[in-house]
N, C-alpha and C positions, 0 to 999 in steps of 0.2 A: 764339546758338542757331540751328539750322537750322530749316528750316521742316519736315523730318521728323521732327527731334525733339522741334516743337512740337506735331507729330501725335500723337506715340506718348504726349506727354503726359497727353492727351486723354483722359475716359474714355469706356468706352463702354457703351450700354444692352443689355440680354439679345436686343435686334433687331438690331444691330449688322450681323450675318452675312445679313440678312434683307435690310435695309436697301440694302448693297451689289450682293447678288444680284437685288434686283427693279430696280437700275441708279439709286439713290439719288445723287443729288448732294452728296457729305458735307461740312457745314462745320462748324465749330468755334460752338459756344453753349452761355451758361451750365459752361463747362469741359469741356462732352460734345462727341461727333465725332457730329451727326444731321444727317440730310438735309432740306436746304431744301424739293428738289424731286425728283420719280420724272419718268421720261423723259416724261410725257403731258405735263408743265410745269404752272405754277401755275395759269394760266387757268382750264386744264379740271380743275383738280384742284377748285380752290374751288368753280367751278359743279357739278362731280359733288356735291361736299358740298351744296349748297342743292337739290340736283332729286331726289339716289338716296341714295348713304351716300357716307362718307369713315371711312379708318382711319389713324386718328394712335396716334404712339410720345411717349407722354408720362411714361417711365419714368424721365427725368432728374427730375422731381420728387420732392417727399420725402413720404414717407409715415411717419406716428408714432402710436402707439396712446398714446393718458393714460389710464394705470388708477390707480383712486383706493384709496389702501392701506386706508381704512376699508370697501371692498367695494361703498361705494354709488354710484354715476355721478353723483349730485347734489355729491356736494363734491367731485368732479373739476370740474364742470360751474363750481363757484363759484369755485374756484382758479382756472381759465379767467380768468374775468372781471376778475381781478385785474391780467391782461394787454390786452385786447381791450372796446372800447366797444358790445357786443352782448347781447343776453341769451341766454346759452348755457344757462341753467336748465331755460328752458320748451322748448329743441328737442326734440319728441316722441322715445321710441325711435324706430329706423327712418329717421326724418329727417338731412337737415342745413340747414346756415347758411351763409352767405359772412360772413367774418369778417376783422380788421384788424388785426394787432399796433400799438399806437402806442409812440410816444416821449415825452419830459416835454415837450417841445413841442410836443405835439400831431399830430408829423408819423406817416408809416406807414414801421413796419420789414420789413411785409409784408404782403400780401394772404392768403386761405388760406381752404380749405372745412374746415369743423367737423360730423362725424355724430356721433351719441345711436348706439351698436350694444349699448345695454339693461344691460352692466355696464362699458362704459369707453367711451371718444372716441376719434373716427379723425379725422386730421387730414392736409390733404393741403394742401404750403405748396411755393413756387416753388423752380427749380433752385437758381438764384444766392444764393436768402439762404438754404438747409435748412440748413447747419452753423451760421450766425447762430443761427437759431430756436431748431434744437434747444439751444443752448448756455444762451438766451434763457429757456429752459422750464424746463432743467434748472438756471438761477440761482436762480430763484422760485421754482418748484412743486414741487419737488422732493420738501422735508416733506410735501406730501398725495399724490403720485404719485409711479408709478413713469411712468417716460418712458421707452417702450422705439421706437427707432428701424429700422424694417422694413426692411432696406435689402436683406432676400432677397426682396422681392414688386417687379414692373413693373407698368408702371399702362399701359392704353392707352382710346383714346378712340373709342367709335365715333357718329359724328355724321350727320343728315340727315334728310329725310323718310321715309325707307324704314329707320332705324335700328332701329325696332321691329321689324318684318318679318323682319327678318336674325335679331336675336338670338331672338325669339322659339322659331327652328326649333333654338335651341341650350340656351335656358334659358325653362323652360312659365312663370315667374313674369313674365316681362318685360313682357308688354302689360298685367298689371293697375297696375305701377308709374307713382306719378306725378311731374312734376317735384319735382325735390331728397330723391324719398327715396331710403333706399338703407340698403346690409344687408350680410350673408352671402348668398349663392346659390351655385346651381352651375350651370356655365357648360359645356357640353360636358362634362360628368361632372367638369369640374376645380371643385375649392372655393374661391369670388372673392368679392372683394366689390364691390356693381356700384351706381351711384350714376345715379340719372337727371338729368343735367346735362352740363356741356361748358361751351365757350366761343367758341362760333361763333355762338348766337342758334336753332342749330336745335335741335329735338327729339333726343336722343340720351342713351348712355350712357356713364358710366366705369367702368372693369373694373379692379380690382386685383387681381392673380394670380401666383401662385409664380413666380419668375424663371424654374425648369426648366421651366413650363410653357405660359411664353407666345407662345414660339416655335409651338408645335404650334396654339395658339389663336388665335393671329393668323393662322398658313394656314389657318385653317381659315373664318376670315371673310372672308379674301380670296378661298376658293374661290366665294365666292356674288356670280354674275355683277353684283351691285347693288351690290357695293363696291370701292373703290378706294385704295391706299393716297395718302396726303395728307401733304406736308412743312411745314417751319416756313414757309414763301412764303406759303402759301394758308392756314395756321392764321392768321398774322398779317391777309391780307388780310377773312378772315370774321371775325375779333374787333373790326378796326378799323372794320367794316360794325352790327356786332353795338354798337357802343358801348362797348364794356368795355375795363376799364383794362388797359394792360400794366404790371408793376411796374416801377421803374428807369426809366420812359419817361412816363408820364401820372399817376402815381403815385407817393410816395420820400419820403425823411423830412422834405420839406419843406413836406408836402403835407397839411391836415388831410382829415378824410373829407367835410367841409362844402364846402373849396373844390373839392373832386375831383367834387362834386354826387353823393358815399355815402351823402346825410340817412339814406333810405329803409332803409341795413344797420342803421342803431342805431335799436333798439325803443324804446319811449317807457319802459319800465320803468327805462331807465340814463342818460335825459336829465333835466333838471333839473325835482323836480316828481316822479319817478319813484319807482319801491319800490325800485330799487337804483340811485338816481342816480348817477353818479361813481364812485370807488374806482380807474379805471382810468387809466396813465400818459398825463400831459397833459388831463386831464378838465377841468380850468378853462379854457384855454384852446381845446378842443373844444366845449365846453358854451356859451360866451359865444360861440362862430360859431354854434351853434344860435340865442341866445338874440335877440342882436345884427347876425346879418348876419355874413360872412368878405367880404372888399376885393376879392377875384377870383372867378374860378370856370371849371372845366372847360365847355367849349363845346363841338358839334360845326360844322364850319367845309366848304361846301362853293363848291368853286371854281366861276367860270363859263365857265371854259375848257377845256382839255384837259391842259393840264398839272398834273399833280400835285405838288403842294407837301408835302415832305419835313419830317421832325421835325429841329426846330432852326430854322424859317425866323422871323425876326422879325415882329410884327404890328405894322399903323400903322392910326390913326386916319383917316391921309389918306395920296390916291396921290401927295403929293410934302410934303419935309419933317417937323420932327417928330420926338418923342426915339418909342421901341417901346414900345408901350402893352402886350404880350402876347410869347407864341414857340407855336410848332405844336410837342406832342409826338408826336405820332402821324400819321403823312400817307403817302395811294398813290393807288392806281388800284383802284379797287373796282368787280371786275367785274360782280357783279347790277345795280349803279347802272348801269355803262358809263360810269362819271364818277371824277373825280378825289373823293376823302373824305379829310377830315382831322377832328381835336381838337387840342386846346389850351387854351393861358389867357389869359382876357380879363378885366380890371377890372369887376366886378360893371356896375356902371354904363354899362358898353357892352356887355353879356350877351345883351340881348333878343334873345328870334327874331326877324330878320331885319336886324339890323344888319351893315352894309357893314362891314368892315375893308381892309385890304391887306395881304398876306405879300411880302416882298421875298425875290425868286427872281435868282440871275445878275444883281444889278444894276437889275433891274426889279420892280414893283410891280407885283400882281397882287389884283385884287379876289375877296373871300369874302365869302360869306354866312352869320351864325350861324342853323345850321338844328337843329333836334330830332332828338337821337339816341332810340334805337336809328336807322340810317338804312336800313336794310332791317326791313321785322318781322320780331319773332322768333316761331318757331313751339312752344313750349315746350310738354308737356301737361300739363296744373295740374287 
């Protein structure tokens, strides 16, 4: 196969034309043609998102509405659970959850945000597993819902300290909203549904909007001199600053929510001891990592040099000798730090802040520190 015909492979998002015209550098992710980076480059993209806005094209992900055939959002909500180790019951309307599809081993099929929109769930799950999922959704839950897959709406993200400010002048509800709720609004006269969250650690929103419509919607946020479009370089480098997992990379089916250090996403209603303990795939063995301790765990790992060490680098106990006690999923150059930042997994037992390890770079060993993520604060409004 050529490499143009790996292109045309490629799908593309309703930005696509947008993309290329503001001089997007396009690569291949998740099966979509988006841009890594717009000509300013990553640097000033990532820092524009932590000082002013940043506007991401995050319409490769999947978006699915679960409407529950008895009318009532409650036994959607339990059907949920059936899948996922969270208590999706008690999400108020108007709100959502960050939620986990598991495996019968306990491991994750996927990450995913979960809203209450008053008579059904919107559900918004990553590029690379959305046909997984929904196939996933529509095995099990089918008899209580319909599973209807949005694949006419783009999603985009607008993130940063000045994110209120922007959309404000576009939609009158925005500055009353707090993190993670989120709804129907109208967004510049268009009908969206807009989520206050993200995945940079800043204050920000997510827009779901008509695919014919987000074109005009996206120029029209980029008209306001405080934002700036933002590619997958600088999403990545603010996520992996922010702490948060990326799927397939810090998180995967091998992975429970215990070792990945998720305690905090499963409510105590669905842990052992709880009003809806268990019920959900791999609960025994998720539940006894609660109970008992899981043997690893997600770290954040910061180098004291300048080199960044890359996901995939081995971790050792010591700077010579010795089988790999760990591996780095996650590793850059984190520009607010001006340091190298990484994650990874390390043996419970050598977890604590501030133990030394070493990542083996080109041959050489390279001392880390495990330090406390988030490693930038996040500025959230709660």
């Amino acid at each position: 196969m050529s490499v143009r015909d790996d292109k045309e492979s490629l799908k593309r998002t309703p930005l696509h034309s947008l993309h290329v015209s503001l001089g997007g550098k396009m690569v291949p992710f998740a099966g979509y043609d988006m841009p890594v980076q717009y000509p300013a480059g990553v640097l000033k993209e990532h820092l524009q998102t932590r000082n002013a806005a940043g506007l991401f094209d995050v319409s490769h992900m999947g978006q699915i509405a679960l409407r529950p055939k008895s009318g009532k959002v409650e036994d959607a909500a339990r059907a949920l659970e059936r899948l996922v180790p969270q208590d999706i019951v008690a999400i108020a309307p108007g709100r959502q959850r960050y939620a986990q599809f598991t495996n019968a081993d306990g491991g994750l099929l996927d990450d995913l945000m979960v809203a209450n929109f008053g008579d059904h769930l919107f559900l918004v799950v990553n590029a690379a597993c959305k046909a997984e999922d929904e196939a996933h959704l529509r095995a099990n839950l089918a008899g209580d819902c319909v599973i209807d897959s949005l694949a006419d709406r783009a999603l985009i993200a607008l993130q940063g300290p000045k994110a209120e400010s922007v959309l404000a002048k576009l939609c009158a509800e925005a500055p009353s909203m707090k993190f993670m709720d989120a709804g129907p609004h109208r967004v510049a006269g268009i009908d969206c549904f807009v989520s206050r969250s993200g995945y940079t650690g800043e204050d920000g929103f997510e827009i779901s909007v008509p695919a014919a419509d987000v074109e005009h919607l996206a120029k029209t946020l980029l008209d306001n001199p405080d934002v700036m479009p933002i590619g997958l370089g600088a999403r990545d480098s603010l996520r992996l600053e922010a702490g948060l997992c990326l799927y397939g990379h810090d998180i995967d089916t091998g992975t429970t929510p215990v070792e990945a250090g998720l305690e905090w996403s499963v409510q105590k209603s669905r842990r052992t001891g709880g009003a809806r303990a268990g019920g959900f795939p791999g609960a025994e063995k998720i539940l006894a990592h609660f109970d008992n301790g899981a043997s690893r765990r997600r770290v954040g790992l910061l180098a004291q040099g300048r080199a960044p060490v890359r996901e995939g680098a081995l971790l050792f106990a010591d700077s010579a000798g010795g089988e790999p006690i760990g591996a780095v999923t996650s590793g850059g150059f984190g520009p607010s730090l001006n340091a190298p930042v990484a994650m990874g997994y390390l043996p419970t037992s050598q977890s604590a802040l501030g133990t030394q390890v070493f990542a083996e770079v080109r041959g050489q060993r390279l001392p880390l520190t495990v330090a406390a993520m988030p490693f930038v604060k996040n500025t959230y409004k709660r």
